[in-house]
N, C-alpha and C positions, 0 to 999 in steps of 0.2 A: 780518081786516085785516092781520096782520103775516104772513099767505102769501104776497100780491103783493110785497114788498121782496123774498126769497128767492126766489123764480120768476126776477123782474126779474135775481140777481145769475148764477142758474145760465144763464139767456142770455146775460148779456155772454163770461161764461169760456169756454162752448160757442166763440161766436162766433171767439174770439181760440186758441182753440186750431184753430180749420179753416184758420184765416189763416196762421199757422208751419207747420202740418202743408203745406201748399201752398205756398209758400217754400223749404222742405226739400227738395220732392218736384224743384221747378225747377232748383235749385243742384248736385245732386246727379251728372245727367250732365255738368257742366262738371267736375266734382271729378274723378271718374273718368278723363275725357279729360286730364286736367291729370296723372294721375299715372300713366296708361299707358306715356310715353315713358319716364319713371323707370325704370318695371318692365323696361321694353324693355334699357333701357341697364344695366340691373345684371345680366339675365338672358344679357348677349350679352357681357358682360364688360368694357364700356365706360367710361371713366371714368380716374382719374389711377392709374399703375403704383403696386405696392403692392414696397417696399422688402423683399428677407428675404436670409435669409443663407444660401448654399450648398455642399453640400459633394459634391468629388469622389465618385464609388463606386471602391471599393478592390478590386484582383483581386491575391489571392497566397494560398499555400498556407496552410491551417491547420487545425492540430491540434486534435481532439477528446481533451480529456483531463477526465478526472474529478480531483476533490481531495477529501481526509479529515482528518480525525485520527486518527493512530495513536499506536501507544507502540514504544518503541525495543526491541529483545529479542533478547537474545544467543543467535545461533545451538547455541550447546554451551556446558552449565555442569552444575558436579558438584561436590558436597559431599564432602567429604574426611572419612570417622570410621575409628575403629581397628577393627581385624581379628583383635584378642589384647588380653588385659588386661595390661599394664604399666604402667611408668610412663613419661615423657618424659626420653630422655637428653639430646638435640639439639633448638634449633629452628632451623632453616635457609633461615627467610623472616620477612620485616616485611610489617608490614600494608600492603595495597595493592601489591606487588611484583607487577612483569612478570615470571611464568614462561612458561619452556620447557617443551615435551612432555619427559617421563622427566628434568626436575630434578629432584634429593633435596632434599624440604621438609622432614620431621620424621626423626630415631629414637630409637625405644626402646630401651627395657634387657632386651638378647636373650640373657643371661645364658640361663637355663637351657633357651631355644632351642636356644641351641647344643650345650649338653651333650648332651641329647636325638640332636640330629644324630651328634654324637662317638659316641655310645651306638649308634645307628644303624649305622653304619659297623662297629663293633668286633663288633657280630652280624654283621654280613655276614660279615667275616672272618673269623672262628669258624666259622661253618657253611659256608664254602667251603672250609675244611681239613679237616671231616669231608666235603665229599663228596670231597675226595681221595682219603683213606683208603676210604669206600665202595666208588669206584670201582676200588683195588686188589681189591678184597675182591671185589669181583663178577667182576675178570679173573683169579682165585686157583680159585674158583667154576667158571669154564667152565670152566679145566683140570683141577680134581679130576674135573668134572663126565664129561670126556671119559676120562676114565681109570676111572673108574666107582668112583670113591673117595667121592661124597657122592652124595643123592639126587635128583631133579627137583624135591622139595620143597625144596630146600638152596638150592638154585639159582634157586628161584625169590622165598627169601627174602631173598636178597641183593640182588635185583635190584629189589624193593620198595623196601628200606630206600634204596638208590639214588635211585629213581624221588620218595620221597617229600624226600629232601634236595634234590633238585634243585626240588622248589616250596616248601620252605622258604626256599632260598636268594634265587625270584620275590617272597616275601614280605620279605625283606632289605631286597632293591632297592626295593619299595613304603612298607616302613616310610621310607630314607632320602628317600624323594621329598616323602614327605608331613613330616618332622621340615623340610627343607630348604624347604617353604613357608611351614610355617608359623614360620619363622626369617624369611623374605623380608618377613613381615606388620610385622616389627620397623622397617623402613623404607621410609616413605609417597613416592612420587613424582608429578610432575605427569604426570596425565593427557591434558594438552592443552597445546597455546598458551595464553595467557590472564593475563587478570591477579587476583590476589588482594584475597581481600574481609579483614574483619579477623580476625587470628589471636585463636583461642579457648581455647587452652592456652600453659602454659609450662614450664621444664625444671622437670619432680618432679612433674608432674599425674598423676596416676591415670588411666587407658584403660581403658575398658571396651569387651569386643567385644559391637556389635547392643544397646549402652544407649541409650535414646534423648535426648540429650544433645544441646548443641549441635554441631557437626559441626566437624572441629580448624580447619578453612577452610573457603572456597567458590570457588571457581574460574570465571568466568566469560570464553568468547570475546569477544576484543573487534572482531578485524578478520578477516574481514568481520562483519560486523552485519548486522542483520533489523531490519528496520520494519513492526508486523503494522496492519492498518486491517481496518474490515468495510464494506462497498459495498452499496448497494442493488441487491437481486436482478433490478434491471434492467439493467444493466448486464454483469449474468453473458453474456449472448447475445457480447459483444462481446470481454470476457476472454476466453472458452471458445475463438472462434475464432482469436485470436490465439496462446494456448498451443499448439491444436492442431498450427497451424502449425508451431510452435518444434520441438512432437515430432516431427513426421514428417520433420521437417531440410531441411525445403526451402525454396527460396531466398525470404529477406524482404525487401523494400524500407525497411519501418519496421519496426523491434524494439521488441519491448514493452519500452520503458524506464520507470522513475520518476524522480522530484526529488523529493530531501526538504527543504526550508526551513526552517533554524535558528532557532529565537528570536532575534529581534534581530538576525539576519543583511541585510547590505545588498542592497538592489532586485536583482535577478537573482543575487546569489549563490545557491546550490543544491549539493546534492552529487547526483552523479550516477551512477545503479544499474539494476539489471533485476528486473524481476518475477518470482518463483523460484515461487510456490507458490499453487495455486486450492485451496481445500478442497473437499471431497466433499460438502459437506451445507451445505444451506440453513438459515438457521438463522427455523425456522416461526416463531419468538414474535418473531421483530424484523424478518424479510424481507428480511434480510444475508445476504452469506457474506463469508466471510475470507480475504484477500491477505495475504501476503507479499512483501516486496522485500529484497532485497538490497544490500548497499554495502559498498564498500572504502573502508575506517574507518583507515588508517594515521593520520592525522594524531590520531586519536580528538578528532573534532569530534562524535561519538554516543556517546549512555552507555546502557546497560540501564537500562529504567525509564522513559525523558526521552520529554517529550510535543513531540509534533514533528508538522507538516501537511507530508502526501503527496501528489504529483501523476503521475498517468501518463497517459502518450499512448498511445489504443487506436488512434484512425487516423488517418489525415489529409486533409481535401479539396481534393482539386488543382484550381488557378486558381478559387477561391470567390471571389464578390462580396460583399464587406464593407463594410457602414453602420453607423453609430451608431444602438446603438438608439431615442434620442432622436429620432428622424425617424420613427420606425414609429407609424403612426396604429391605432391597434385598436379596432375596433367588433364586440363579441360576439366572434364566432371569426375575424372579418375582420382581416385585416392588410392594410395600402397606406402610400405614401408619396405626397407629391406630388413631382412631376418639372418641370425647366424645361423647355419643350416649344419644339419648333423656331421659335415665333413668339413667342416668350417672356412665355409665354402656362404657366397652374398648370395641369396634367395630374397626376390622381388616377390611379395603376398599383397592382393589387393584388399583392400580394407573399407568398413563402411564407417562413418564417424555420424555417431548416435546422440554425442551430446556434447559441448566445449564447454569449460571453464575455467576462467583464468588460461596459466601456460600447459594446462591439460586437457585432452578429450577421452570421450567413453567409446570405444570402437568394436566393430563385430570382424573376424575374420580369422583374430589371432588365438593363440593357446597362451593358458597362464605362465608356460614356461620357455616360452620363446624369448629371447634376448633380442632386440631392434639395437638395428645402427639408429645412434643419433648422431656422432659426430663423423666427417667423413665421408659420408654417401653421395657428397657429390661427382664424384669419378669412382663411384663402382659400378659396377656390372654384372648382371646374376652369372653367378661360378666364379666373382675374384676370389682367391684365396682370401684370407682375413687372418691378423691378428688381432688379438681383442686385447683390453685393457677397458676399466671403468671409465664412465663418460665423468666430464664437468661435474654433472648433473646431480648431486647425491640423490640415490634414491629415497633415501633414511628421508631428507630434507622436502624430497618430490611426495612422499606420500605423507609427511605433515601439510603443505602444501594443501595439497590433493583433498586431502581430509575434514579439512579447515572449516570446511562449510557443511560438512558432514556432522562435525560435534556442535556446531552452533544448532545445528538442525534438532539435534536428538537433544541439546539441553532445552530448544525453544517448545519442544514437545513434551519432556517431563514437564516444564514449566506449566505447560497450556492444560498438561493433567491435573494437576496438582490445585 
């Protein structure tokens, strides 16, 4: 008996669900039809202009240049130690003093240098008075000889004893050469330009010659200066041709110059120099090599030691088309930007991007006079309508900007002429 209730209720629900399903099925091409023209109109680009902000494309020169961190490093420096044991009579520098090439910094107590020398000398003169007298002796010699008053042995021993005072007398001359240096040893001079590090003796110190001590100064070149960096070995392709150019001496439109950037130095301040030296070897464990640059340091705004960031110009791309990278759409390996298009209408143009720097890149695909969306292209779509207005972005600002490395370039270059 309690079957028929449950029969009864899965017929009503049967029922009511044929009823919807059939309803559903009617309603269904009017929905469609209703939302066709939508489709139409969003896919043909129809509808109210979509507001974004626009910026010029930039054409003007610019330089490819790499940056690093390097360390500052005095082209020529030399430790100064003694060359004789004595003691210190003189010292003729304060610590940190600008010397000259062949100033007298130190001397010692050349006392018995000298005597030595004296000593020297008073031999010579001794045995250049005996080959005087030899030399009679041997002119005394040929005329006995010729008279046949002595024998050819006679004559032949004169002329020995001769023979051997005259290289007594080559040894005279060598003894004083060398007593005379090693007198010279008693006073130290500068070897170079440069300036001094802190003095490490005082008058009455003990010298010792080849102790290994601290060394009496150090001497370090201040002007010009080296600024060494190491570069990613990709990069070498680009150095490489550049030097070779420099060696074969033929004519450059751009000189490998650098900028080096002070700590704390103001927006475009730089000091400006040339690339001096490629090292020969790759350095395998890091995939570097190492540069050198050059600067003229008068002002000594560079010190040996001081970490400082390095920039050089390898080339330069004439009349390049410059955007903000901020407009560059990237899908996988795809680059594009959108473009206002002659009906002012979002056109998608793919783009090659040729070179970054800073909030700029150099790119290939576009026209000087194409306008790019910057702001806004996030929900467009090629054929949205568009209204335009200028981006954020001044352009006035974007191509100082832009440029920035560009004038450093060309003043680093008049400089490196000049």
């Amino acid at each position: 008996m309690r079957s028929k209730p449950v029969a009864l209720i899965l017929i009503v629900l049967i029922a009511a669900g044929g009823a919807w399903w059939w309803k559903s099925k009617g309603s269904a091409p009017d929905a469609a039809a209703a939302s066709a023209p939508a489709r139409a109109g969003s896919a043909t680009g129809s509808g109210a202009p979509q507001t974004v902000g626009v910026f010029g494309v930039l054409r003007q020169d610019v330089p490819v240049s790499v940056e690093a961190s390097g360390t500052v490093a005095s082209l020529d420096s030399v430790d100064l130690r003694a060359q004789t044991t004595s003691t210190v009579r003189e010292v003729l520098i304060k610590d940190g003093e600008s010397v000259r090439k062949g100033q007298l910094l130190f001397r010692f107590d050349d006392r018995a240098d000298r005597a030595n020398l004296d000593k020297a000398r008073a031999q010579l003169t001794r045995d250049r008075a005996t080959l005087a007298d030899l030399e009679r002796q041997y002119k005394r010699a040929l005329e006995l000889k010729s008279q046949n008053f002595i024998s050819q042995s006679g004559l032949d021993t004169a002329l020995a004893n001769l023979d051997a005072q005259r290289a007594l007398l080559q040894s005279d001359e060598a003894a004083i050469q060398s007593a005379a240096v090693a007198l010279s040893y008693n006073e130290i001079r500068s070897p170079l330009n440069g300036r001094a590090g802190m003095v490490n003796v005082m008058v009455g110190t003990l010298v010792q010659a080849n102790a290994s001590v601290l060394p009496l100064v150090s001497i370090a070149q201040i002007n010009p200066i080296g600024v060494t960096i190491n570069l990613p070995e990709t990069q070498l392709a680009d150095l490489l041709r550049v030097t070779r150019i420099a060696a074969a001496g033929q004519t450059r439109t751009e000189p490998l110059t650098a900028q080096v950037f002070l700590p704390g130095a103001r927006e475009g301040e730089a000091l400006k120099g040339r690339v001096a030296f490629v090292d020969n070897l790759v350095d395998s464990t890091t995939g570097t090599i190492k540069v050198r640059a050059e600067f003229d340091n008068a002002r000594q705004l560079l010190w040996p030691g001081q970490y400082v960031r390095l920039s050089m110009t390898l080339r330069t791309i004439k009349d390049a088309l410059v955007v903000p990278q901020a407009a560059i759409i990237q899908r996988s390996t795809d680059r594009s930007v959108y473009v206002v298009g002659a009906d002012k209408t979002a056109v998608l143009k793919q783009v090659q991007v040729r070179y970054s720097f800073g909030e700029m890149a150099v790119v290939d695909g576009l026209d000087a006079s194409d306008k790019i969306v910057l702001e806004g292209k996030q929900n467009l779509r090629p054929g949205t309508p568009l209204r335009e207005q200028p981006a954020a972005l001044d352009p006035a600002a974007a191509a100082r900007r832009a440029s920035a490395a560009v004038r450093g370039a060309s003043d680093a270059a008049s400089g490196a002429a000049k």
